[in-house]
Residue frames relative to the residue before (quaternion, step in Angstrom):
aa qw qx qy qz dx dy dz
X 1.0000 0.0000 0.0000 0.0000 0.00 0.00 0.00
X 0.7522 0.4787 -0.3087 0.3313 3.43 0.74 -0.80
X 0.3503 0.6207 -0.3964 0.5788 3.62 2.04 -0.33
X 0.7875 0.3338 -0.3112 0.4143 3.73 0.16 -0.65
X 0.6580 0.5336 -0.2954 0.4416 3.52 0.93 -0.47
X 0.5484 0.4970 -0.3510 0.5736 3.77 1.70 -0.58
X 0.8613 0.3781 -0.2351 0.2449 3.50 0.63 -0.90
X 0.1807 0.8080 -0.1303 0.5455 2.91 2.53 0.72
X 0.5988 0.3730 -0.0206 0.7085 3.30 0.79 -1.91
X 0.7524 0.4825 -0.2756 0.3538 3.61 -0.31 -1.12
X 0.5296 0.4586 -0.3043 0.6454 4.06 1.55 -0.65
X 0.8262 0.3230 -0.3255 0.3272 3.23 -0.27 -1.17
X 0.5429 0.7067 -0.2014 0.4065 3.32 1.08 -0.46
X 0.6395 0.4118 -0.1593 0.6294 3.64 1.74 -0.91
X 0.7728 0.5376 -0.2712 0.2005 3.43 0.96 -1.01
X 0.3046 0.6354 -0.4711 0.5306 3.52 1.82 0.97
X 0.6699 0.5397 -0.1912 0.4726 3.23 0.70 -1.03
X 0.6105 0.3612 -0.2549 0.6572 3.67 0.59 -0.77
X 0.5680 0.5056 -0.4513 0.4670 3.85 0.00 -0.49
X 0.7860 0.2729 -0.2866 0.4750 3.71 0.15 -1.22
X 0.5872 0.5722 -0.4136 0.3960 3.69 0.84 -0.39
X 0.5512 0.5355 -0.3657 0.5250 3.73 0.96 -0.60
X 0.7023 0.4519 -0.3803 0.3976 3.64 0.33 -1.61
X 0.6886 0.5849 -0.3232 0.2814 3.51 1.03 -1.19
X 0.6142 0.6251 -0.3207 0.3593 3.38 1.52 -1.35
X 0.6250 0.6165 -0.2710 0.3947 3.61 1.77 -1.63
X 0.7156 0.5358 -0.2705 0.3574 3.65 0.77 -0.55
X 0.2867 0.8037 -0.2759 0.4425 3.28 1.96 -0.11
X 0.1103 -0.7647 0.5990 0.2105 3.85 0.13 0.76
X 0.5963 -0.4146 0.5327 0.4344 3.07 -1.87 -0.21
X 0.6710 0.5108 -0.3587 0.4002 3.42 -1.19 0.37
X 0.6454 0.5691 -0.1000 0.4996 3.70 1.44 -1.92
X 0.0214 -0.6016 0.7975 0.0392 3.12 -1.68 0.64
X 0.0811 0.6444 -0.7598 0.0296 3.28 -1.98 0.51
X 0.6787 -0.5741 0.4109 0.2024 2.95 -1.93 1.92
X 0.5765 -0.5722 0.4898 0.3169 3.60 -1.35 0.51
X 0.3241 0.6239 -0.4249 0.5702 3.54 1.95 -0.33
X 0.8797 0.2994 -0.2010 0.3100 2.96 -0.87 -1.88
X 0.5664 0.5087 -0.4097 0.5026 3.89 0.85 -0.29
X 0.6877 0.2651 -0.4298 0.5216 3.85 0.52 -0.32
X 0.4333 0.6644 -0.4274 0.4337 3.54 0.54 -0.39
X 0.9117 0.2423 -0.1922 0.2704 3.16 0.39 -1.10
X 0.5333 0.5132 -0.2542 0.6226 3.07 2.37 -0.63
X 0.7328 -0.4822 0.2392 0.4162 3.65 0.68 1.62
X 0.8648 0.2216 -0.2165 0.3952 4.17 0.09 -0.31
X 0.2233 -0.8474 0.4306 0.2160 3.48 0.85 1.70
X 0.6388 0.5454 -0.3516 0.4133 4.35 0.70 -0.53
X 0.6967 0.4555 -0.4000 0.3836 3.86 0.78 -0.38
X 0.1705 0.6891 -0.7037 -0.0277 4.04 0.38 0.31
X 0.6420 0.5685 -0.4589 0.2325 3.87 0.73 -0.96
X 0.4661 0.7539 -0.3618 0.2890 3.17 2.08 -1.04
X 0.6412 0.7215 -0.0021 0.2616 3.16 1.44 -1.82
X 0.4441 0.6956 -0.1206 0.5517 2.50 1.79 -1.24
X 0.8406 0.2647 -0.1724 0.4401 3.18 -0.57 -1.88
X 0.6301 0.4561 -0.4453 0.4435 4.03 0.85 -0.82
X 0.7082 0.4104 -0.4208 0.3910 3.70 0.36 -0.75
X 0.4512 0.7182 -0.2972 0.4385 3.88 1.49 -0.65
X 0.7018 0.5340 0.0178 0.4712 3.53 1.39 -1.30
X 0.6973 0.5436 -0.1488 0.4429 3.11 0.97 -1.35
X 0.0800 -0.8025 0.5873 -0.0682 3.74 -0.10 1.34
X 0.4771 0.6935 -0.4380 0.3156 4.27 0.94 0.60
X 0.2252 -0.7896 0.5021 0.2715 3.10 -0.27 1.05
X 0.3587 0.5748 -0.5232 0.5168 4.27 0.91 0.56
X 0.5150 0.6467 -0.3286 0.4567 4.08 0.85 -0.83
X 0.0619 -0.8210 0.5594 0.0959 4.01 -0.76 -0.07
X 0.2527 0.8734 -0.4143 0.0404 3.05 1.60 0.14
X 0.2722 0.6857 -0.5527 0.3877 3.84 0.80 0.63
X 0.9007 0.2112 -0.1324 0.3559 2.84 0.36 -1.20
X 0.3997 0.4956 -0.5568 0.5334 3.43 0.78 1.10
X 0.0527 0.8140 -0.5782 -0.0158 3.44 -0.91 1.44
X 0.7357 -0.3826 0.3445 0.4401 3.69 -1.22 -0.41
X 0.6729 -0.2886 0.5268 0.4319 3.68 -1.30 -0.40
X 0.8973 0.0013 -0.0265 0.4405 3.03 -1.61 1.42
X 0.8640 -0.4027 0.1794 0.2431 3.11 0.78 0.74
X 0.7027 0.5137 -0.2953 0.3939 3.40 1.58 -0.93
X 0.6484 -0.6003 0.2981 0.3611 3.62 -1.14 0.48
X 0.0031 0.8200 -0.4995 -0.2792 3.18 0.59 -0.73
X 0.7204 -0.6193 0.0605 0.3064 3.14 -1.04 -0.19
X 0.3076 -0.7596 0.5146 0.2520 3.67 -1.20 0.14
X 0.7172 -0.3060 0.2007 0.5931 3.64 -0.72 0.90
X 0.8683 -0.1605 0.1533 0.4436 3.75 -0.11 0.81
X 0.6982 0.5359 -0.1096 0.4619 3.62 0.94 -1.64
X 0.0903 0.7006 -0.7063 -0.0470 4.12 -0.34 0.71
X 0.7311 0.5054 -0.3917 0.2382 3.15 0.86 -0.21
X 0.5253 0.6461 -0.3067 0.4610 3.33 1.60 0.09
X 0.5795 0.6436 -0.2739 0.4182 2.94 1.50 -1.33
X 0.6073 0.5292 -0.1917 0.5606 3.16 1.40 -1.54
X 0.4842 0.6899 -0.3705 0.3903 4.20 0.44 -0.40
X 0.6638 0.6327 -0.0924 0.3879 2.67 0.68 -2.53
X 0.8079 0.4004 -0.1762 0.3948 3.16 0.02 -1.89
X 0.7313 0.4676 -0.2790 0.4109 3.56 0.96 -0.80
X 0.5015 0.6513 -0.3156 0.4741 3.37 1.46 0.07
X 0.7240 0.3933 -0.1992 0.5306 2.93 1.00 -1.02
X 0.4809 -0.6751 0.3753 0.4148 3.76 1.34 0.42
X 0.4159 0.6528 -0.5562 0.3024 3.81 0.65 0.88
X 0.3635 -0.7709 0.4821 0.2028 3.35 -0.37 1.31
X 0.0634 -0.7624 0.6440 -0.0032 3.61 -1.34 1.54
X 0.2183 -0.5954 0.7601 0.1420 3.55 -1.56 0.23
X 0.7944 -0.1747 0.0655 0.5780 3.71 -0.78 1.02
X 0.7765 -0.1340 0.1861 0.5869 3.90 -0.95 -1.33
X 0.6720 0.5685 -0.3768 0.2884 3.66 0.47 0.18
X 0.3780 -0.7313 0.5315 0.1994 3.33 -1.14 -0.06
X 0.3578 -0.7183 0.5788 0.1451 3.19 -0.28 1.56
X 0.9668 0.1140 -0.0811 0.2139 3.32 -2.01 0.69
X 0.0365 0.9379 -0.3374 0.0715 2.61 2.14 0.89
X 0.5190 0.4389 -0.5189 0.5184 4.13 0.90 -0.45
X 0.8178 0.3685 -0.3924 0.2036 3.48 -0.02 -0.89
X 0.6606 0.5837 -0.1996 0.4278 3.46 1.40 -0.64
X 0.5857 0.6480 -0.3111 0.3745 3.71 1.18 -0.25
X 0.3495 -0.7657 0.5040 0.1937 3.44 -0.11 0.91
X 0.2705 -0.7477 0.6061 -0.0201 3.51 -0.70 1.42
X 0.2754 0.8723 -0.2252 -0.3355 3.26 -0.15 0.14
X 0.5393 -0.6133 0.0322 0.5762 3.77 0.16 0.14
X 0.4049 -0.4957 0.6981 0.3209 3.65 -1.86 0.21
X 0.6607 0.5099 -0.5056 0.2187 2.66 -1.88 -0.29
X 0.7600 0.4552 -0.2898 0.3621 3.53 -1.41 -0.89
């Protein structure tokens, strides 16, 4: 019982964190990509991209873009199983690839703004 009662605490405890990681994923234009870094970064805990990972890895909403949340330097990593959708996606949305990569990665990363 007490395994189930840590891993209880231990959910509820992430699901702030996953909350801002979703809002972050939703603000993601079409066209945009952003690192599993720069998404925790931005949902408040700049070390957890792996966090990112597994939640976007998880995350089965079709409101979610999680396509467009990629790896370091550009590479796709991974989508529920499918790079090759992932890859599909992105090229649909007119984001320019070379094999698993993203091409012109300064221009395609979605900054977004602060302030206001």
């Amino acid at each position: 019982m007490a395994r189930k009662a840590r891993k209880a605490r231990k959910e509820r405890k992430e699901e702030p964190f996953t909350a801002r990681v979703l809002t972050t994923v939703r603000r993601i234009p079409a066209g945009r990509v952003a690192t599993y870094g720069d998404v925790a970064a931005l949902a408040g805990k700049p070390r957890a991209a792996r966090a990112v990972g597994n939640i976007m890895r998880d995350c089965r909403r079709a409101d979610v873009p999680c396509h467009r949340v990629i790896a370091s330097g550009g590479r796709l990593g991974g989508y529920g199983g499918s790079e090759f959708l992932k890859r599909s996606l992105l090229i649909a949305e007119g984001v320019p690839m070379s094999g698993a990569r993203v091409r012109e990665l300064d221009r395609v990363l979605w900054k977004p703004r602060t302030g206001r």
